[in-house]
ROGUMAR-671234 format. One record per residue (C-alpha): x, y, z. Coordinates in steps of 0.05 Angstrom, whole numbers, plus 32768, in hexadecimal, padded with zeros to 4 digits. Each point is the difference from the previous one (the first is absolute). Layout:
BEGIN
@xx = X, yy = Y, zz = Z
...
END
This chain:
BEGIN
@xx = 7F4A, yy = 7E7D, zz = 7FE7
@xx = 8019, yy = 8028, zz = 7FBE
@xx = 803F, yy = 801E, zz = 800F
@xx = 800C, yy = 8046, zz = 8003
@xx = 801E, yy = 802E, zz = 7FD1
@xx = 8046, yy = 801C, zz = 7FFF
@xx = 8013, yy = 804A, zz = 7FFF
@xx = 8042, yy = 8013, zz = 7FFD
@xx = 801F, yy = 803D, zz = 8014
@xx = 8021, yy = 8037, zz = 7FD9
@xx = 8014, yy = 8035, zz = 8030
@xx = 801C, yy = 804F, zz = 7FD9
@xx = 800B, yy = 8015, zz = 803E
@xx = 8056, yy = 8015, zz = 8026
@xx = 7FE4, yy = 7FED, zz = 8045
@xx = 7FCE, yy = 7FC0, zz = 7FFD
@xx = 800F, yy = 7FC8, zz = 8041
@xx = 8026, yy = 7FD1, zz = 7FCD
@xx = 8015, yy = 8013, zz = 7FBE
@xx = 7FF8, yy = 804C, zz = 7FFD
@xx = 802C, yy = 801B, zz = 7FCA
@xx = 800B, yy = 7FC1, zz = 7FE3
@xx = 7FD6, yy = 8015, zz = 7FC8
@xx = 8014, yy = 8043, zz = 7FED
@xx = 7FF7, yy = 8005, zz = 7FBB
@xx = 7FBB, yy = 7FF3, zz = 7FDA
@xx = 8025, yy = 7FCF, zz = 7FD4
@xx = 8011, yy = 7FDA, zz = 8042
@xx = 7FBF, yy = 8006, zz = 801F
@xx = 7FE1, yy = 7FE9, zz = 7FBD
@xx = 8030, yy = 7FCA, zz = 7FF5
@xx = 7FF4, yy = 7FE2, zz = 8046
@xx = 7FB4, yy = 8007, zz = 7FF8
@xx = 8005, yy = 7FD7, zz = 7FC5
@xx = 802A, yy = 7FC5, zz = 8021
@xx = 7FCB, yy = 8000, zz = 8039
@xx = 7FD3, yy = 7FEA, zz = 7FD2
@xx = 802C, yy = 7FCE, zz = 7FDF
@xx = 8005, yy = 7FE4, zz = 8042
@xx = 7FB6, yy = 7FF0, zz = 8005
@xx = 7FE7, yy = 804C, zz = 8018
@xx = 7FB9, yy = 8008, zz = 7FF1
@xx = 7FFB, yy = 804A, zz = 8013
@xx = 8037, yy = 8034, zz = 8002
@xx = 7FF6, yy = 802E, zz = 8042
@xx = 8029, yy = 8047, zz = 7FF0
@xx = 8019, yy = 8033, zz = 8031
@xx = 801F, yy = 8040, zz = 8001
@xx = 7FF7, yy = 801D, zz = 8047
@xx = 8022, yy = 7FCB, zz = 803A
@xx = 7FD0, yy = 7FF4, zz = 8036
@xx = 8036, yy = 7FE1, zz = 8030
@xx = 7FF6, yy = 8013, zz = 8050
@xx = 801D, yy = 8048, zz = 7FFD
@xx = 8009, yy = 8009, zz = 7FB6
@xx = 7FF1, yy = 804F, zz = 7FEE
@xx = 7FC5, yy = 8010, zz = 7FD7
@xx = 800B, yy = 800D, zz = 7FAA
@xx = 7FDF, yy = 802E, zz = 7FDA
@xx = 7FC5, yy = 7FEB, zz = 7FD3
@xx = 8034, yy = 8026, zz = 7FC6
@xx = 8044, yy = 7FD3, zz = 8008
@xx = 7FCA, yy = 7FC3, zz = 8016
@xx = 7FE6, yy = 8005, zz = 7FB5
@xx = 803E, yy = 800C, zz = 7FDF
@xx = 801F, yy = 7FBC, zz = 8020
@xx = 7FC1, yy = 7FD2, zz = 7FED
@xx = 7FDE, yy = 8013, zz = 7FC4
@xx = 8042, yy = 7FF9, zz = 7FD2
@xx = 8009, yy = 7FB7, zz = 8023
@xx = 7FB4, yy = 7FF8, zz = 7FF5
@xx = 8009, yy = 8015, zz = 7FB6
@xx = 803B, yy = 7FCF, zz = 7FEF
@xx = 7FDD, yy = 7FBF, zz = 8023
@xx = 7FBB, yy = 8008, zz = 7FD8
@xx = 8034, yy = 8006, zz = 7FC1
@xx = 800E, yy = 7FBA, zz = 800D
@xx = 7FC4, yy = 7FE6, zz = 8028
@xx = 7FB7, yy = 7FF7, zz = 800B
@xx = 7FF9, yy = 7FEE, zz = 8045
@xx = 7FE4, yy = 802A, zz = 803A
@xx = 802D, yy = 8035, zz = 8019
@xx = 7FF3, yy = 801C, zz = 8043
@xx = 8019, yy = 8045, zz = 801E
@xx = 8013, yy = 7FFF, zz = 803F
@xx = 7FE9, yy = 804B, zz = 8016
@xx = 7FD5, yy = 802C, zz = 8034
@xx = 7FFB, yy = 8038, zz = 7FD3
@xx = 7FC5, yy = 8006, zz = 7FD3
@xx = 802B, yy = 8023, zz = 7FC9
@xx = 802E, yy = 7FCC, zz = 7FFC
@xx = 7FCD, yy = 7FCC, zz = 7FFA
@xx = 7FDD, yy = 802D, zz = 7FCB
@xx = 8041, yy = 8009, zz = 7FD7
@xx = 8010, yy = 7FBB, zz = 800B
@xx = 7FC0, yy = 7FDE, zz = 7FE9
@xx = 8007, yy = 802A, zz = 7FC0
@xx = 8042, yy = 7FE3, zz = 7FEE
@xx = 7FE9, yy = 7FB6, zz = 8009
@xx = 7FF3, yy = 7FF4, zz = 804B
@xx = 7FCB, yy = 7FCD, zz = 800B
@xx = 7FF7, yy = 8008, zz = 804E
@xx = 8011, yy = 8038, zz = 803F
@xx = 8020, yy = 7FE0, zz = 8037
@xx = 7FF6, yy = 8032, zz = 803F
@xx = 8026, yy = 7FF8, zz = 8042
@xx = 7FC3, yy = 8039, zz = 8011
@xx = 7FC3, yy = 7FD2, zz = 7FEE
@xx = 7FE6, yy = 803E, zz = 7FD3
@xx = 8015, yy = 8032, zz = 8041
@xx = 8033, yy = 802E, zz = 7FE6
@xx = 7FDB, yy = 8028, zz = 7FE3
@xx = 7FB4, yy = 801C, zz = 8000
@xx = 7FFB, yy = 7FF2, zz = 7FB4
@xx = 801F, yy = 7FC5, zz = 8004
@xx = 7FC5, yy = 7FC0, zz = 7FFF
@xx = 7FD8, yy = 803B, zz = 7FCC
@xx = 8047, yy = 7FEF, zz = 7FD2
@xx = 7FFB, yy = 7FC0, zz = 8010
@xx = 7FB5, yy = 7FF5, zz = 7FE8
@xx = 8013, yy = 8027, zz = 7FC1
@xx = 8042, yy = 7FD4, zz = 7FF0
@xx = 7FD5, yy = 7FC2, zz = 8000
@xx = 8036, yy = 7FDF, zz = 8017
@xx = 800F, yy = 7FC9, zz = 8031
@xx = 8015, yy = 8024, zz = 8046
@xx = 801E, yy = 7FDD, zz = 8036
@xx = 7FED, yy = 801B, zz = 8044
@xx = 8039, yy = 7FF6, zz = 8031
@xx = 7FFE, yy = 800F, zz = 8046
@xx = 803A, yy = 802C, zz = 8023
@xx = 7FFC, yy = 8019, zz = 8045
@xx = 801D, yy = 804E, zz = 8000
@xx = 803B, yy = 800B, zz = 7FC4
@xx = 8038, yy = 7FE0, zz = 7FE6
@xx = 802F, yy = 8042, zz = 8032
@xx = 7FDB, yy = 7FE7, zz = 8039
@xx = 7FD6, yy = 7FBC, zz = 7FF3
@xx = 8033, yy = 7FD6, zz = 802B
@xx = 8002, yy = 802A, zz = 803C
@xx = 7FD9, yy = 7FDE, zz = 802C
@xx = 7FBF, yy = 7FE1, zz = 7FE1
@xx = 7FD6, yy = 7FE4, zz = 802E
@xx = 7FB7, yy = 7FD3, zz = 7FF4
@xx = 7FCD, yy = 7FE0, zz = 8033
@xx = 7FF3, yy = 7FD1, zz = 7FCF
@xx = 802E, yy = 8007, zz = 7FBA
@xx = 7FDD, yy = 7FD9, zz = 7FD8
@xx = 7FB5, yy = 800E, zz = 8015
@xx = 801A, yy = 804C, zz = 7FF0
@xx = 8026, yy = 7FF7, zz = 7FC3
@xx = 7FBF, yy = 7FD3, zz = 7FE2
@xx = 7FCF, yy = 8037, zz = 8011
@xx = 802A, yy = 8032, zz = 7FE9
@xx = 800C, yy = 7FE6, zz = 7FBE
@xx = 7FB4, yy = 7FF1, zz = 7FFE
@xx = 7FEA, yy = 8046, zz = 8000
@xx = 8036, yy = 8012, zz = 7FDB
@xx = 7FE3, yy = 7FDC, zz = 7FCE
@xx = 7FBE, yy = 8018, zz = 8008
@xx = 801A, yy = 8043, zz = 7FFB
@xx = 801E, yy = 7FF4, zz = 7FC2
@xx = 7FBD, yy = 7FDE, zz = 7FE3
@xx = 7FD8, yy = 803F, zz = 801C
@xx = 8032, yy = 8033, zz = 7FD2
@xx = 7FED, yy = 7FCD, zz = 7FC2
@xx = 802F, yy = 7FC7, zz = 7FFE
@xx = 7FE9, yy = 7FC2, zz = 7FF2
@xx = 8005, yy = 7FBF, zz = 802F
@xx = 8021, yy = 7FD5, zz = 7FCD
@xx = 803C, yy = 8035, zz = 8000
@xx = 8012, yy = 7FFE, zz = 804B
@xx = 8038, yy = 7FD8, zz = 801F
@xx = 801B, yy = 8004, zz = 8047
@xx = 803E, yy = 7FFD, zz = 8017
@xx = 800D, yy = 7FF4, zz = 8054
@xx = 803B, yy = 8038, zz = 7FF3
@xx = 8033, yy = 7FCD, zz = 8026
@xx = 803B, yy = 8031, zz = 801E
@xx = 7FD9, yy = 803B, zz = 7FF7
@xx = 7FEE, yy = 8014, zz = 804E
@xx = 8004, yy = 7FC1, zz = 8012
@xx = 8034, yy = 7FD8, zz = 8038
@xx = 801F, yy = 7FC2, zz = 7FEE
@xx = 7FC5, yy = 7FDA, zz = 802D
@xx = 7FD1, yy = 8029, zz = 7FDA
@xx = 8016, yy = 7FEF, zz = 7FBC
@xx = 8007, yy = 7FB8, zz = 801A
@xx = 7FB1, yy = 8000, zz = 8011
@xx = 7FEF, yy = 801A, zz = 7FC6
@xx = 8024, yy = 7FD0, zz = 7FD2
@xx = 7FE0, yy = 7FCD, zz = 8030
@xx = 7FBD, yy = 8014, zz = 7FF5
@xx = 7FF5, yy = 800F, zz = 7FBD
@xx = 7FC6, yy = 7FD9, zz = 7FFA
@xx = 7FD5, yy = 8034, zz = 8021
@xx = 801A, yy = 802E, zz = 7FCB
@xx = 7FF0, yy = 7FD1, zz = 7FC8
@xx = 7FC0, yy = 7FF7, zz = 8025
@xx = 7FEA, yy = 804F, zz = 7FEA
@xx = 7FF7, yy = 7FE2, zz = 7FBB
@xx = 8031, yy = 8036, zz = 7FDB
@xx = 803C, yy = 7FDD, zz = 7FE6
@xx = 8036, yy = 8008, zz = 802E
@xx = 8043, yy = 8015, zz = 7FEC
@xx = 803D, yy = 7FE9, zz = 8037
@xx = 804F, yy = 8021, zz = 7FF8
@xx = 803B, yy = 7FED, zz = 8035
@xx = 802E, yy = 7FF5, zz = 7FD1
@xx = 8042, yy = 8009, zz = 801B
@xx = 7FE0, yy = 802C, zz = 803E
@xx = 8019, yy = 800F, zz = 804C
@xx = 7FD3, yy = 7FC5, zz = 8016
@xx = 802B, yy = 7FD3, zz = 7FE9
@xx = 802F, yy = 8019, zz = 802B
@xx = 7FDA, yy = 7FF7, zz = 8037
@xx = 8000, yy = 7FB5, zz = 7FFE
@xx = 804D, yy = 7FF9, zz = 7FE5
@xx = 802E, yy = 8039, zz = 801C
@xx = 802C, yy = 7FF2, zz = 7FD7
@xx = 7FDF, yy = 8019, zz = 7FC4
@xx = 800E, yy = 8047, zz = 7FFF
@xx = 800F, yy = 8007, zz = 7FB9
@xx = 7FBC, yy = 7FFE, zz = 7FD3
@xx = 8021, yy = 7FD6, zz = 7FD9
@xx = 8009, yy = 7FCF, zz = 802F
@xx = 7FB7, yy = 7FFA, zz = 800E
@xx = 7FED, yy = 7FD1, zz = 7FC4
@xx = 7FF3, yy = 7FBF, zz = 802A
@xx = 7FD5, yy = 802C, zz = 802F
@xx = 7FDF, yy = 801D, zz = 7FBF
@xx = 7FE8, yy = 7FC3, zz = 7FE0
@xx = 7FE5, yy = 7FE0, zz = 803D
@xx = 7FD3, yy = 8035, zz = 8008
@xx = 7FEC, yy = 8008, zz = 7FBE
@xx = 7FEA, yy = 7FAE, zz = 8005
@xx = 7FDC, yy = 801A, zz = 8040
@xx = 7FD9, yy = 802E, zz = 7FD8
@xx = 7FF3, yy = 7FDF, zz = 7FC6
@xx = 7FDE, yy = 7FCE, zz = 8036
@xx = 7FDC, yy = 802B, zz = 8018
@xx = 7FDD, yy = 8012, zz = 7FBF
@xx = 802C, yy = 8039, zz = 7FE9
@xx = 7FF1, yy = 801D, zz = 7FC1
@xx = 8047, yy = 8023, zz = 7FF1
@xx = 803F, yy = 7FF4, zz = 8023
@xx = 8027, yy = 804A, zz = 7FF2
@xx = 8052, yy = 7FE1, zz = 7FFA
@xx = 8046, yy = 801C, zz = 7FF0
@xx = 8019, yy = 7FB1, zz = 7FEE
@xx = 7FCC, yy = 7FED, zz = 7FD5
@xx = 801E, yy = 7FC7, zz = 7FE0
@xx = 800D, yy = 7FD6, zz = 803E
@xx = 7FBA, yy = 8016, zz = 8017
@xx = 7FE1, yy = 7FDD, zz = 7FC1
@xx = 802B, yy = 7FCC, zz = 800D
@xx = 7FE9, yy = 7FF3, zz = 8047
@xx = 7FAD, yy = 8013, zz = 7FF3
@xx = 8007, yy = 7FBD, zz = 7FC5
@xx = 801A, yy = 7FDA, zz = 802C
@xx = 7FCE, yy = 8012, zz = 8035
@xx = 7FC3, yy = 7FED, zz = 7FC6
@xx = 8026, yy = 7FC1, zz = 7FF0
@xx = 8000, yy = 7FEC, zz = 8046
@xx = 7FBA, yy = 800E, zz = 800C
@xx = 7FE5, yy = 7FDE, zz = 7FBE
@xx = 8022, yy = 7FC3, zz = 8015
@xx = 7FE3, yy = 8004, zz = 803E
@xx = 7FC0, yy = 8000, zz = 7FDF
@xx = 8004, yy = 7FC4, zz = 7FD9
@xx = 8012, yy = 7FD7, zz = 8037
END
């Protein structure tokens, strides 16, 4: 089982779950992007609009103005893929021309009408997540017959949307969208069953870092930043599961745990 790779999270936004406003300043955001991949990041995941239950919508404007200057200073300094973390088309478009390298949707490509035509004309990577309602009104009260049935087969003709509008396959990951419309027992099924996800044949990309679930299990954990035990064991659970990218705020203890995961298993092996 190859492990999966590590992208780390650098979040321009005042008002994301666990560290919004920590990075105010591009030189911060920039700064932190490059210790990420110090600590063993191999893709840098950038956002400028929070997507928290209840956060308030950002215009595509202020959205640009917050990544593409942090987009700017990280390909100063490095080569690796850079992600945007975006459901608007113009900000995926603006950030793509400063160095982006893939569009990481919380929409799957459903924002807007033009958005899988920018997509096929980006030629970038697109992740395709799936979100039940918006981030004002996702958590609600979500309710599924079967969750993961649902979220597979929605993903899967999300997918084939995107192909139809003139993406290619090899572009297209999917991402379960843990937290977004989803109950603790939801997100808990999902993480459970990733397999069928992995199963679609798109690489699959898993985030929970530092998320509500956790809380679920230890109520004590109301801080995010309390939540990195919770984190890491389901980030092993993915990577099990065949995970292709585990999306993390603590990337170093992440890497940390994923080697010592392979280590485990290659000893296994030669037994």
């Amino acid at each position: 089982m190859a492990s999966p790779r590590v992208m780390g999270i650098v979040n321009v936004t005042p008002d994301s779950f666990s560290d919004g406003g920590r990075l105010a300043s591009v030189e911060a955001a920039v700064t932190h992007g490059l210790t990420l991949v110090e600590q063993g990041a191999d893709i840098l995941d950038i956002g400028g609009e929070s997507t928290r239950p209840g956060a308030e919508p950002v215009d595509a404007a202020e959205e640009i103005a917050r990544v593409v200057p942090v987009i700017e200073g990280l390909r100063a300094h490095w080569a690796g893929p850079i992600s945007v973390d975006t459901m608007k088309p113009e900000v995926a478009r603006a950030a793509v021309a400063a160095g982006a390298t893939m569009w990481n949707d919380v929409t799957a490509l459903g924002f807007a009408p033009d958005s899988p035509a920018t997509a096929a004309d980006l030629g970038c990577d697109v992740v395709l997540m799936h979100m039940r309602g918006e981030p004002r009104t996702m958590q609600a009260d979500p309710h599924y017959d079967d969750v993961v049935a649902e979220v597979a087969d929605w993903l899967s003709a999300r997918a084939e949307a995107a192909m139809t509008a003139g993406v290619g396959r090899a572009r297209i990951w999917l991402d379960p969208g843990i937290g977004f419309g989803k109950t603790a027992a939801h997100n808990l099924a999902l993480t459970a069953n990733l397999g069928r996800l992995v199963a679609t044949g798109f690489p699959v990309l898993y985030g929970a870092s530092r998320k509500r679930v956790i809380q679920s299990v230890d109520p004590t954990a109301t801080d995010p930043g309390d939540r990195l035990g919770g984190s890491l064991a389901l980030a092993l659970e993915a990577a099990r599961a065949g995970t292709a990218i585990i999306r993390v705020h603590d990337v170093r203890e992440t890497v940390q745990a994923l080697a010592m995961q392979a280590a485990v298993m290659t000893a296994a092996d030669r037994i």
